[in-house]
KOLMAR-152641 format. One record per residue (C-alpha): x, y, z. Coordinates in nm, 4 decimals. Layout:
! residues N
@u=X v=Y w=Z
...
***
This chain:
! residues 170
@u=8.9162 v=5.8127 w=1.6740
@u=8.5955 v=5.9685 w=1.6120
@u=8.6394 v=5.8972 w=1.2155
@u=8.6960 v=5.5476 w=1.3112
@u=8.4417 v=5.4721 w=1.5280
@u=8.1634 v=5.6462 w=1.2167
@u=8.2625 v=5.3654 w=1.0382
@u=8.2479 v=5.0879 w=1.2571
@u=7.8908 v=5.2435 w=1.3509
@u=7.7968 v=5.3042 w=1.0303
@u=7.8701 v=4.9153 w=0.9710
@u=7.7389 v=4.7756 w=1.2479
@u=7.4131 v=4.9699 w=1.1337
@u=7.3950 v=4.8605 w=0.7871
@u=7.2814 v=4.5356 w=0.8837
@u=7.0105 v=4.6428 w=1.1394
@u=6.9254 v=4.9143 w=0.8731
@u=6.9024 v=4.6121 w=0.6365
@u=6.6897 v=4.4099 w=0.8316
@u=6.4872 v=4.7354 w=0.9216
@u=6.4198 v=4.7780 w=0.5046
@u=6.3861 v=4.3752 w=0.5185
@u=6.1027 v=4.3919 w=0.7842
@u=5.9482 v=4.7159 w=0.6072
@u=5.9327 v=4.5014 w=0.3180
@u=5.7740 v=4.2003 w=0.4927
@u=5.5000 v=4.4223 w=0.6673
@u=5.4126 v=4.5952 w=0.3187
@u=5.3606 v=4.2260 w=0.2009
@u=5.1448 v=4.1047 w=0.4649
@u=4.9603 v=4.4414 w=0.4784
@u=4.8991 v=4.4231 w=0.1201
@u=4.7379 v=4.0653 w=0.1871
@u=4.6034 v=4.1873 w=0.4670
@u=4.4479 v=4.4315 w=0.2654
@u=4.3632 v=4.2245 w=-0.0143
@u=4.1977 v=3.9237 w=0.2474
@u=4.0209 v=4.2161 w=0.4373
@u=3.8704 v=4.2665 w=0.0589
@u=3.7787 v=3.9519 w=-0.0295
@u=3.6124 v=3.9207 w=0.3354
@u=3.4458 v=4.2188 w=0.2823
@u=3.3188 v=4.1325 w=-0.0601
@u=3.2158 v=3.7967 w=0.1318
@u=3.0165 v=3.9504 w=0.3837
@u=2.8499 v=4.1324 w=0.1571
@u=2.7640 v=3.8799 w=-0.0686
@u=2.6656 v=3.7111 w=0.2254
@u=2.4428 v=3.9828 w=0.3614
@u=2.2602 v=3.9989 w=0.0030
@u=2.1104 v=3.6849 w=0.0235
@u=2.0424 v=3.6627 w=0.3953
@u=1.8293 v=4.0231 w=0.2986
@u=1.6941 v=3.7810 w=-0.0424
@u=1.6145 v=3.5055 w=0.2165
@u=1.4335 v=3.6977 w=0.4775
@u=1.2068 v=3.8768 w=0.1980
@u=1.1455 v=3.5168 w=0.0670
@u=1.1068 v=3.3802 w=0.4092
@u=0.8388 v=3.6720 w=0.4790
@u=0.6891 v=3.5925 w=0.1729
@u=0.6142 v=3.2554 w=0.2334
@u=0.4807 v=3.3214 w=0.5641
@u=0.2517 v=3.5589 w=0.4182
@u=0.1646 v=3.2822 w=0.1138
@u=0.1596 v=3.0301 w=0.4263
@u=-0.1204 v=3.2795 w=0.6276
@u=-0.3138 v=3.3366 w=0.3256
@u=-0.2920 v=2.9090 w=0.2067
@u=-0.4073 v=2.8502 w=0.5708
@u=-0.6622 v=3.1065 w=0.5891
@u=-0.7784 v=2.9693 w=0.2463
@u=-0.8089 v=2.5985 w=0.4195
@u=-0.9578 v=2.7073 w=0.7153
@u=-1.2557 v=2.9192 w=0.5188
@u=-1.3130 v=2.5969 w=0.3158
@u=-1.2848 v=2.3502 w=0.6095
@u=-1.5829 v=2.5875 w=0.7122
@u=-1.7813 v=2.5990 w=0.4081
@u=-1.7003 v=2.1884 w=0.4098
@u=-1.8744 v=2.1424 w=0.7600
@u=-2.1567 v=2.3651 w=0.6654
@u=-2.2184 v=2.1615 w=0.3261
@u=-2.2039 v=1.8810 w=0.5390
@u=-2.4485 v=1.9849 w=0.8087
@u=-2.6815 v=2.1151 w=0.4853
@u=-2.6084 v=1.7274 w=0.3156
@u=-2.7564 v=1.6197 w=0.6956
@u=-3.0464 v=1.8081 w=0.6814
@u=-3.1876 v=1.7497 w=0.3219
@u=-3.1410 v=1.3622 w=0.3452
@u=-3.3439 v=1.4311 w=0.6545
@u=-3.6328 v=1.5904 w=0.4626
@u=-3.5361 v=1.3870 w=0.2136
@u=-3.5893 v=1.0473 w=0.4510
@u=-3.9368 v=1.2383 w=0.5683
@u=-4.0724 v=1.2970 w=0.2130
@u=-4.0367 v=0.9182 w=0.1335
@u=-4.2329 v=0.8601 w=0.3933
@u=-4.5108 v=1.1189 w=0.3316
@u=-4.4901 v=0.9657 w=-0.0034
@u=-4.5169 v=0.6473 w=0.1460
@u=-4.8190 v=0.7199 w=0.3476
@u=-4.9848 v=0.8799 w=0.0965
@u=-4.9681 v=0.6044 w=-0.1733
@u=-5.0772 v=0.3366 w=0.0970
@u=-5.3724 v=0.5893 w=0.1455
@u=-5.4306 v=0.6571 w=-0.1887
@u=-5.4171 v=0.2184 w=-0.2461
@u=-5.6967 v=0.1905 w=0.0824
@u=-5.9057 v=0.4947 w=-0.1357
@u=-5.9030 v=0.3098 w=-0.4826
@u=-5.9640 v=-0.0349 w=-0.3165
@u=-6.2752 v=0.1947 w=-0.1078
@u=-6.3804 v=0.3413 w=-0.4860
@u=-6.3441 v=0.0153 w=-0.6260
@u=-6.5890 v=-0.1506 w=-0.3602
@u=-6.8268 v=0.1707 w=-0.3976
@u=-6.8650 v=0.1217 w=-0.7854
@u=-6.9197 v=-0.2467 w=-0.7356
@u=-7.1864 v=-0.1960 w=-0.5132
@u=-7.3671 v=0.0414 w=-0.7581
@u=-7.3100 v=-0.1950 w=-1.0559
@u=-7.5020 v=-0.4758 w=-0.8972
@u=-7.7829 v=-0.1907 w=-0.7937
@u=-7.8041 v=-0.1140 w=-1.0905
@u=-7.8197 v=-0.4795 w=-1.2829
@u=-8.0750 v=-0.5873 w=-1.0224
@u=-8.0464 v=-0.9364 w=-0.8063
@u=-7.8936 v=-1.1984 w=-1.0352
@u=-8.0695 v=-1.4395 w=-1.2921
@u=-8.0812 v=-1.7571 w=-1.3535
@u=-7.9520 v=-1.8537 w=-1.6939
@u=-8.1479 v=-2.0222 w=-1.9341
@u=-7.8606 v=-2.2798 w=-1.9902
@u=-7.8693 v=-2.3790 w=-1.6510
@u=-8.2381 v=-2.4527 w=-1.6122
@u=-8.1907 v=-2.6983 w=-1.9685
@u=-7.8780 v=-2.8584 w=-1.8124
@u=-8.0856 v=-2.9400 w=-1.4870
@u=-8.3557 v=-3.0534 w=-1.7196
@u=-8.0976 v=-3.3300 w=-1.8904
@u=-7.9670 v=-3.4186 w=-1.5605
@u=-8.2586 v=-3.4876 w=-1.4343
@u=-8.3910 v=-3.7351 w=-1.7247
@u=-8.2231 v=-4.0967 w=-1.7543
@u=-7.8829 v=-4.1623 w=-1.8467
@u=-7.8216 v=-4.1592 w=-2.1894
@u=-8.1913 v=-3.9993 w=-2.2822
@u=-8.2840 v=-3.6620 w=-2.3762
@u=-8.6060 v=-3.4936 w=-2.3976
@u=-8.6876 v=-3.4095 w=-2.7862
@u=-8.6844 v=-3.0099 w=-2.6633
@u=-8.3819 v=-3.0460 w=-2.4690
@u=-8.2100 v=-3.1953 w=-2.6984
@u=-8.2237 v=-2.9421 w=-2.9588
@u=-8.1407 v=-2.6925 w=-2.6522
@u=-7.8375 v=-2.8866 w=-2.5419
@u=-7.7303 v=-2.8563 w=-2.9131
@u=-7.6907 v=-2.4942 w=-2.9102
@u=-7.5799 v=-2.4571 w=-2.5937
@u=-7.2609 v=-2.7121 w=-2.6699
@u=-7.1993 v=-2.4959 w=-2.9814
@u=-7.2222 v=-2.1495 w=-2.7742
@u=-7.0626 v=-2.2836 w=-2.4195
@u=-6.7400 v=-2.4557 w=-2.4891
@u=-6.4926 v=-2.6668 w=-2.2638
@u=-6.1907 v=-2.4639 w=-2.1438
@u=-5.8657 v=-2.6438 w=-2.1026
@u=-5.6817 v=-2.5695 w=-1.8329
***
């Protein structure tokens, strides 16, 4: 019975043996695309980890272009603010040397106007107290005389003096 009972054995393994090769079969697949998805993750990852190392040197560079840029603006917000403060003194001095200028032509105006008196002064020292015109001793001369009648003397003497003094039109 021992023969027979190989066999049976025997067959009753072949299918569990079958399955067994079956399942061996299966787990090489999914281990293979295990495998193979474990590679492709991988290859992921490190793709992935190249540009998050690309992105943090770019990210520290800008930082460092950010520092410098605001550095940059802060030295010429400085420089701005002392321009301006320089701006607020010159129009100052500025604002004072119009007025020294100021001053000094209104005193320079009261000096001619004092020069100008001065030299008239010496100009009528120098011509002496005013004369009489000739003319005007004739004219009184004809005024006093008549209407319409001139002295012989005058006469001739109002002639020239029509032909020297003339009417102005205003």
């Amino acid at each position: 019975m021992d023969e027979s009972v190989e066999p049976a054995r025997m067959e009753s393994q072949k299918p569990l043996t079958k399955w067994v090769d079956e399942m061996r079969d299966v787990l090489k697949v999914i281990t293979r695309e295990i495998s193979e998805e474990s590679a492709r993750h991988r290859a992921v990852t490190e793709s992935a980890q190249r540009e998050y190392t690309k992105v943090c040197e770019e990210v520290a560079r800008l930082r460092t272009e950010t520092e410098q840029a605001n550095g940059l603006a802060a030295t010429a917000q400085r420089e701005n603010d002392a321009l301006r403060e320089e701006i607020g003194k010159l129009r100052a001095e500025s604002d004072q040397l119009q007025l020294e200028r100021a001053e000094a032509a209104e005193a320079a105006g009261k000096l001619l106007d004092e020069m100008n008196e001065l030299l008239t002064e010496v100009v009528h020292k120098f011509q002496g107290p005013p004369r009489p015109s000739p003319f005007a001793r004739e004219v009184k001369s004809i005024a006093q005389l008549p209407a319409g009648h001139m002295a012989p003397e005058a006469s001739s003497a109002a002639a020239r003096q029509s032909e020297i003094v003339r009417p102005v039109d205003s």
